[in-house]
C-alpha positions in Angstrom: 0.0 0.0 0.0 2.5 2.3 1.1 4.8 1.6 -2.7 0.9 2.6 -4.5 0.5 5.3 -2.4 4.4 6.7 -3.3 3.5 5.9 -6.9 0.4 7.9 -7.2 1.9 11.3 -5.7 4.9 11.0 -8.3 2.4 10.4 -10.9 0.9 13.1 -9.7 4.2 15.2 -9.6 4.6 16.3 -5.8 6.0 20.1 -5.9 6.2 21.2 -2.1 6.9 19.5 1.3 3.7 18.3 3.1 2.1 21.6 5.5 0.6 20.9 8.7 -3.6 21.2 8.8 -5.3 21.0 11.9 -8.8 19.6 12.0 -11.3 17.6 14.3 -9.9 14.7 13.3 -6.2 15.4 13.9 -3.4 17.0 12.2 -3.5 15.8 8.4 -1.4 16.8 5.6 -1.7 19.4 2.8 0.7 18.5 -0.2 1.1 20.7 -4.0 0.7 17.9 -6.1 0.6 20.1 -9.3 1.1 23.8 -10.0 1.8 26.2 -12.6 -2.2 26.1 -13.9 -3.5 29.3 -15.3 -7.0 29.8 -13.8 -7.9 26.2 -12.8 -12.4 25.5 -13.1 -12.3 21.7 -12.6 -10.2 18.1 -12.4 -10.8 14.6 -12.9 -8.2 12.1 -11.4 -7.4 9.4 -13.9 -8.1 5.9 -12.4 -4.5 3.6 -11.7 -1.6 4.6 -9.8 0.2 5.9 -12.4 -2.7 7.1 -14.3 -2.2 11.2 -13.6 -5.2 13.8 -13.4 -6.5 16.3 -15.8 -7.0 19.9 -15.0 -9.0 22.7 -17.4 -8.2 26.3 -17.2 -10.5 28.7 -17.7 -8.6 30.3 -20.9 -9.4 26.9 -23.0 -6.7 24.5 -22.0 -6.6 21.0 -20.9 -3.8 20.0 -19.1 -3.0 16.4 -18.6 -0.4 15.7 -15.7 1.5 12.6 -14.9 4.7 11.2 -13.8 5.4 15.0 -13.0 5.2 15.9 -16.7 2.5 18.5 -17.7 1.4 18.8 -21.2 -1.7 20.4 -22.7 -4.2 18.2 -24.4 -5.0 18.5 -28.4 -8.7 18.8 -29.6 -10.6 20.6 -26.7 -13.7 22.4 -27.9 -13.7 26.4 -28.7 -14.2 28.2 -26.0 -15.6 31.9 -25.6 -13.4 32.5 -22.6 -15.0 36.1 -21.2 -16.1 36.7 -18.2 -17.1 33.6 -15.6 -16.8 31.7 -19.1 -14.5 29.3 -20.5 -13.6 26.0 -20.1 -15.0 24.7 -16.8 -15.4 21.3 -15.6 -14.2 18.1 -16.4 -15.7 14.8 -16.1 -14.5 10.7 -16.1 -17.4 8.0 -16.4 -17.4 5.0 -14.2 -16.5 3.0 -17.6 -13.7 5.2 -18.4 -10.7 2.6 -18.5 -12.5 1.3 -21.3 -14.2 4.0 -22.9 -11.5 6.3 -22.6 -14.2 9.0 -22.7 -14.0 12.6 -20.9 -16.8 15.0 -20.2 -16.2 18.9 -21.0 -18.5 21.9 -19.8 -17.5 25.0 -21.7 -19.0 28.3 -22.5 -19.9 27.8 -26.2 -20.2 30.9 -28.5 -23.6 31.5 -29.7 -25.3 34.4 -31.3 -25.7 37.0 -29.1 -23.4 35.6 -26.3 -22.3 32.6 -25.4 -24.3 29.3 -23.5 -23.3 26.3 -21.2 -22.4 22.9 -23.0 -21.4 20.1 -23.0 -19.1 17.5 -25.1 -17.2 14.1 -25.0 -14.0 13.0 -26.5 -11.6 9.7 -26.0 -8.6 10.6 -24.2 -5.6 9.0 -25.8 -2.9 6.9 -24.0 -0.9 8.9 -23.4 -2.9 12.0 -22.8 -2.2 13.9 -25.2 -5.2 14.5 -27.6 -9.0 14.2 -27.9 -10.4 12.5 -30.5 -14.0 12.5 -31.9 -15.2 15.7 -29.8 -18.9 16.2 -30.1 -21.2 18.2 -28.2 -23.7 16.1 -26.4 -25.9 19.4 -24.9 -25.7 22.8 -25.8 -28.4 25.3 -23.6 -30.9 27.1 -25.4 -29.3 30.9 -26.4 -30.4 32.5 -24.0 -27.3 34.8 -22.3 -25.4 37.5 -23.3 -23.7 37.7 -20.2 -20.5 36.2 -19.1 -21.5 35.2 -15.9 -23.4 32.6 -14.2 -22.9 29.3 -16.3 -23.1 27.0 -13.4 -21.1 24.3 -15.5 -20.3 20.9 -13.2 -21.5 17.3 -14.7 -22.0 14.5 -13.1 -22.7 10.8 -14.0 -25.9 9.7 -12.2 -26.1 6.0 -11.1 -28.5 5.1 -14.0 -25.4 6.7 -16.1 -27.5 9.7 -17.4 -25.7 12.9 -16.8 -26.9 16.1 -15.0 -25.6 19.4 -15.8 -25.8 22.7 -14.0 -26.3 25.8 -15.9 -26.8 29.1 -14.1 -29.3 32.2 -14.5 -26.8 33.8 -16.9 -27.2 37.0 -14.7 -30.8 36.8 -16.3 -32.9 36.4 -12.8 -36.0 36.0 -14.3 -35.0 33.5 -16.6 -34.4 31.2 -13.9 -38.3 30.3 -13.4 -38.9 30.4 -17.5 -38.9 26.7 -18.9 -38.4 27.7 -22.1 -34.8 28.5 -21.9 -32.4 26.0 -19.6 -30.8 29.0 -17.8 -31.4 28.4 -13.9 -31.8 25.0 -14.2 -30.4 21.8 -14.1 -30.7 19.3 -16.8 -30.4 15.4 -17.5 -29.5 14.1 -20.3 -28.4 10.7 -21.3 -24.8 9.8 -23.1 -25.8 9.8 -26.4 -27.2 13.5 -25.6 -30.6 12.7 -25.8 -33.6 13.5 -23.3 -34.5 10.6 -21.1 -38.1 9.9 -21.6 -38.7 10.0 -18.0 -37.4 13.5 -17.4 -40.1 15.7 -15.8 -41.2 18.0 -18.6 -40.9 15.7 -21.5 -44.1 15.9 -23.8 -44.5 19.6 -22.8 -45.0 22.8 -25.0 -43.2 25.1 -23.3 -40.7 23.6 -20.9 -37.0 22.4 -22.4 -37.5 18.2 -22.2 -33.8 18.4 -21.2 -34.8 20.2 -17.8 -34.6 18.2 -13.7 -35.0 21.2 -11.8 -35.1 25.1 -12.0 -35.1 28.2 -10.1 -31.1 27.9 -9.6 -29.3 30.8 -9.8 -25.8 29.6 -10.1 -25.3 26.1 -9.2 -21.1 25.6 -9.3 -20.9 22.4 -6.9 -22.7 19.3 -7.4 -21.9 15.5 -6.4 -23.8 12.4 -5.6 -24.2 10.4 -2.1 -23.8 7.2 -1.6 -27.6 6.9 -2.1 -27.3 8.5 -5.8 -28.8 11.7 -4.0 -27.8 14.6 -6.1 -27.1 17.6 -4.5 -25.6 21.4 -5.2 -23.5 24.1 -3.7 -25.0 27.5 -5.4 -23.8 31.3 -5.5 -26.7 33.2 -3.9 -26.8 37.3 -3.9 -25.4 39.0 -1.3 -26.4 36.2 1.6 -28.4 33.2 0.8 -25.4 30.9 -0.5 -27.1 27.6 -0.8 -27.1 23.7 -0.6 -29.7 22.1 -2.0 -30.8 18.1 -2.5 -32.3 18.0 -5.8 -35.3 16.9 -6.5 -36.7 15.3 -9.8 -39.3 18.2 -11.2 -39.0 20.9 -8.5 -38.8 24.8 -8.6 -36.2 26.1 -6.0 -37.3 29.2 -5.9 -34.5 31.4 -7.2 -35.5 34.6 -7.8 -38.9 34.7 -6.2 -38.0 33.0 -2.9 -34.3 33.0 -1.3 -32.3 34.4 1.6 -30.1 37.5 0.7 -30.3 40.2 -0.8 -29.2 42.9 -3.7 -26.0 44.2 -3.2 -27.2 47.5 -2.6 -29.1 46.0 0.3 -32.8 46.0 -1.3 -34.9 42.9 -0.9 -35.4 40.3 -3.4 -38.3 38.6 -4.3 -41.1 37.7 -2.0 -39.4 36.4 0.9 -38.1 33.5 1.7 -41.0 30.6 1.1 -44.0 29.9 -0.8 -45.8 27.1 -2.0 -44.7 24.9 -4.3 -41.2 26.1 -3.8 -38.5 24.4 -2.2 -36.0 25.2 0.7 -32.2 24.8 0.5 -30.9 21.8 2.7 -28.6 24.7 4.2 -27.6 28.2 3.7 -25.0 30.6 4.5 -25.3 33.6 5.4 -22.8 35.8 5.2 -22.1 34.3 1.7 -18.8 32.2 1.1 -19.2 32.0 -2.8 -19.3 28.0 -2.8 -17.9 26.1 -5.6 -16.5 22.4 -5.7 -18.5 19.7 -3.9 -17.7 16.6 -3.0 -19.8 14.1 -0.7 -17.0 11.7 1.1 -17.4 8.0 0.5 -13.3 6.8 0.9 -11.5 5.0 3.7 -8.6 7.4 5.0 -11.0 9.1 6.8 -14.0 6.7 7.9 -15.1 9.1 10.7 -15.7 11.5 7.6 -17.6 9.1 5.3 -21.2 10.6 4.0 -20.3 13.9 4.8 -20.0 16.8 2.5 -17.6 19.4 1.8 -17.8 22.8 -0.3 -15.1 24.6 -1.5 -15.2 29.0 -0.6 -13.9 31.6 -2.8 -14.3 34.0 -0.7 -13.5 33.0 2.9 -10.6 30.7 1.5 -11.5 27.8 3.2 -12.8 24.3 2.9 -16.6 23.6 4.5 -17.6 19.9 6.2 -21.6 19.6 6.5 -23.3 16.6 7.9 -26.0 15.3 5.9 -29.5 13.8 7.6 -32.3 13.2 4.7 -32.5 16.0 2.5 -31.0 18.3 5.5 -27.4 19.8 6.2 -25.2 21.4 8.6 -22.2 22.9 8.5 -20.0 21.2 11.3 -16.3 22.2 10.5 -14.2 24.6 8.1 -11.2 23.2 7.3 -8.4 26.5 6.6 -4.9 26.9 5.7 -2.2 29.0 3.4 -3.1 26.1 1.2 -7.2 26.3 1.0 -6.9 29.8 -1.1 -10.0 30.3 -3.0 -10.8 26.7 -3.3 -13.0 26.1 -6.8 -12.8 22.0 -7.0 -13.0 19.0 -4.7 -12.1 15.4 -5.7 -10.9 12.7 -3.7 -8.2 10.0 -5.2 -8.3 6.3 -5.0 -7.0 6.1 -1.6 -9.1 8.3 -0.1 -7.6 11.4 -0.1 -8.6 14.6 -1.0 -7.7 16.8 -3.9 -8.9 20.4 -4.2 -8.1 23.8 -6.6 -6.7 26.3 -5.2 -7.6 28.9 -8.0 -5.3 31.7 -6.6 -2.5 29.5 -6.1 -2.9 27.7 -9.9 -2.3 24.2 -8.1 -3.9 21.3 -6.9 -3.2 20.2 -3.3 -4.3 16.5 -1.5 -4.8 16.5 2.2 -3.8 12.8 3.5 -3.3 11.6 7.2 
C-alpha cells in the first residue's frame, strides 16, 4: 500500500513539502501535487496509480499531468473564454478505462453571447489529444452575459448525466422553462432526453430540464444513495445547498435568503408554496464552488459527509448530511485552501482540491 501510495503522488508530480492542517480529526497533511495552472475550473483524477489527473483552465486548455510531466491536451472544444466563461469542468465515467471518454462543460459561442455545454472526447494513451469531440448538450441561447454558467456534470447511477447551468445574470430566466438557464438538466450519453425527465411531452418547458429556479449552481456530487445535491452562488447572503429533487422549482428569484448588493430585498421572501427550501444556507455568503460528498477509507469518521469549497472565505466547508437536510460542522483553513474552486478525492481516499489563486492542486492525506 504504502509503494501505491508513493506511486500515485509522483504520478501526480509532488512540488512542495507536506504543510501541517489541523482539523477535528487530527493533524492531516496538505501536499502541492501540481502547480503552474492558469486559472484552474475543474479536475478529474485518472483511475491507476500511475494514471495522472487532468486539469481545465479557464482560458481553454486541458492539461493532462503525470509522472510530473505536464502537457496540454490536443482537440478541446472552442471556448468563448469572457467573463465567468470558458472551459470549466471536467468529467470521467465509471467506464472510463475502457471508454477512454472525458466530459467537458465550456462556454460555447452562440449568437448573441455565449451558452453552457457540453461535449465528449476519447482521451488518448498517453494524454495527449481528444479525438471524436462532439457536443452532447448545448443550452438554449439565451445569455449575453459572461457570468453565471453554473457548468459541473456528473454521471448519475443510471449513467445519465446532469448538468448545472446558471441564470446567466438573467434572474427571471431562472423560473422560464423555455430556456435552460437556472436550471439543471439530465441528459443521457448519447445526448438525448430521457423519456422520463419531468417535462418531456410539454410545449413550453426544455424536455432536457430536472430542476429550475437555480441561480448559479457551481458544486454538485452524488451520495452514496445517488442523491444529487448542489452548492450555489446566492446574492449577497443566501449561499445555498440544495438536495435535488426530480421536477421541482427552487425558488430562485422569487424566494431566497439575501439580498441585492445594494441591500434591497429580493423577491417575496423567503418561502412559498410549491417552492422548495435549501438543505442549508450561508449567510454571510462564502461563494461556494466544488463539492464533493466523502465515500473513501482514509477518513471513515468523515464518510457521508460533504464538503464545499469558498472563494471567498478561502477555506474548505464539512456539512453533515440527515435526509435532505445539512449542517455545517467544520471549516477546514490553511495557506493552502486559497480560494478553493474544485473538490475530488483520489483512490486512496484522499482529498484533492483547486486552489484557483494559487494555480495548483493540493491532497490532504493523514
Amino acid at each position: 500500500m504504502r509503494l501505491l501510495l508513493l506511486s500515485t503522488l509522483a504520478a501526480l508530480g509532488i512540488t512542495s513539502a507536506a504543510q501541517a492542517l489541523d482539523t477535528s480529526s487530527g493533524q492531516l497533511q496538505v501536499a502541492r501535487v501540481a502547480d503552474g495552472f492558469d486559472q484552474p475550473w475543474g479536475m478529474a483524477i485518472l483511475p491507476g496509480p500511475s494514471a495522472g489527473m487532468l486539469v481545465t483552465e479557464r482560458g481553454g486548455k486541458l492539461v493532462f499531468v503525470r509522472d510530473g510531466v505536464r502537457q496540454t491536451v490536443r482537440g478541446t472544444p472552442k471556448v468563448k473564454a469572457k467573463g465567468q466563461g470558458g472551459l470549466l469542468d471536467v468529467t470521467l465515467p465509471r467506464d472510463f478505462a475502457q471508454s477512454r471518454d472525458v466530459f467537458l462543460t465550456y462556454s460555447k459561442p452562440q449568437r448573441g453571447g455565449s451558452g453552457t455545454a457540453l461535449a465528449v472526447g476519447k482521451l488518448s494513451a498517453d494524454g495527449a489529444r481528444l479525438s471524436g469531440l462532439r457536443d452532447l448538450f448545448v443550452s438554449a441561447p439565451g445569455g449575453w452575459t459572461s457570468r453565471h454558467f453554473g457548468s459541473r456534470v456528473v454521471e448519475a447511477r443510471d449513467g445519465t448525466l446532469f448538468v448545472t447551468i446558471g441564470d446567466r445574470g438573467d434572474r427571471p430566466s431562472a423560473q422560464d422553462r423555455s430556456n435552460h438557464n437556472g436550471s439543471i438538466v439530465r441528459i443521457t450519453r448519447e445526448g438525448t432526453v430521457p423519456a422520463d425527465n419531468p417535462f418531456v411531452g410539454s410545449d413550453t418547458t426544455q424536455p432536457h430540464i430536472w430542476s429550475f429556479g437555480h441561480r448559479n449552481p457551481q458544486g454538485a456530487g452524488l451520495d452514496a444513495k445517488g442523491q444529487l445535491w448542489t452548492s450555489e452562488h446566492g446574492p449577497k447572503g443566501g449561499d445555498e445547498v440544495n438536495a435535488i429533487r426530480k421536477g421541482a422549482n427552487f425558488g430562485w428569484p422569487v424566494i431566497n435568503y439575501g439580498v441585492h448588493y445594494s441591500g434591497k430585498k429580493i423577491g417575496e421572501g423567503t418561502a412559498k408554496d410549491g417552492m422548495q427550501q435549501p438543505a442549508y444556507y450561508w449567510d454571510p455568503s462564502i461563494a461556494p464552488s466544488g463539492l464533493l460528498i466523502y465515500t473513501g477509507a482514509m477518513f471513515p469518521e468523515w464518510k457521508g459527509d460533504m464538503f464545499v469549497g469558498s472563494l471567498k472565505y478561502d477555506h474548505i466547508s464539512r456539512l453533515e448530511l440527515s435526509g435532505r437536510r445539512a449542517s455545517e460542522v467544520e471549516v477546514l483553513k490553511s495557506a493552502e485552501t486559497h480560494r478553493v474552486r474544485d473538490i475530488q478525492q483520489g483512490a486512496d481516499g484522499s482529498i484533492y482540491f483547486i486552489s484557483a489563486a494559487d494555480g495548483a492542486v493540493y491532497r490532504i492525506s493523514r
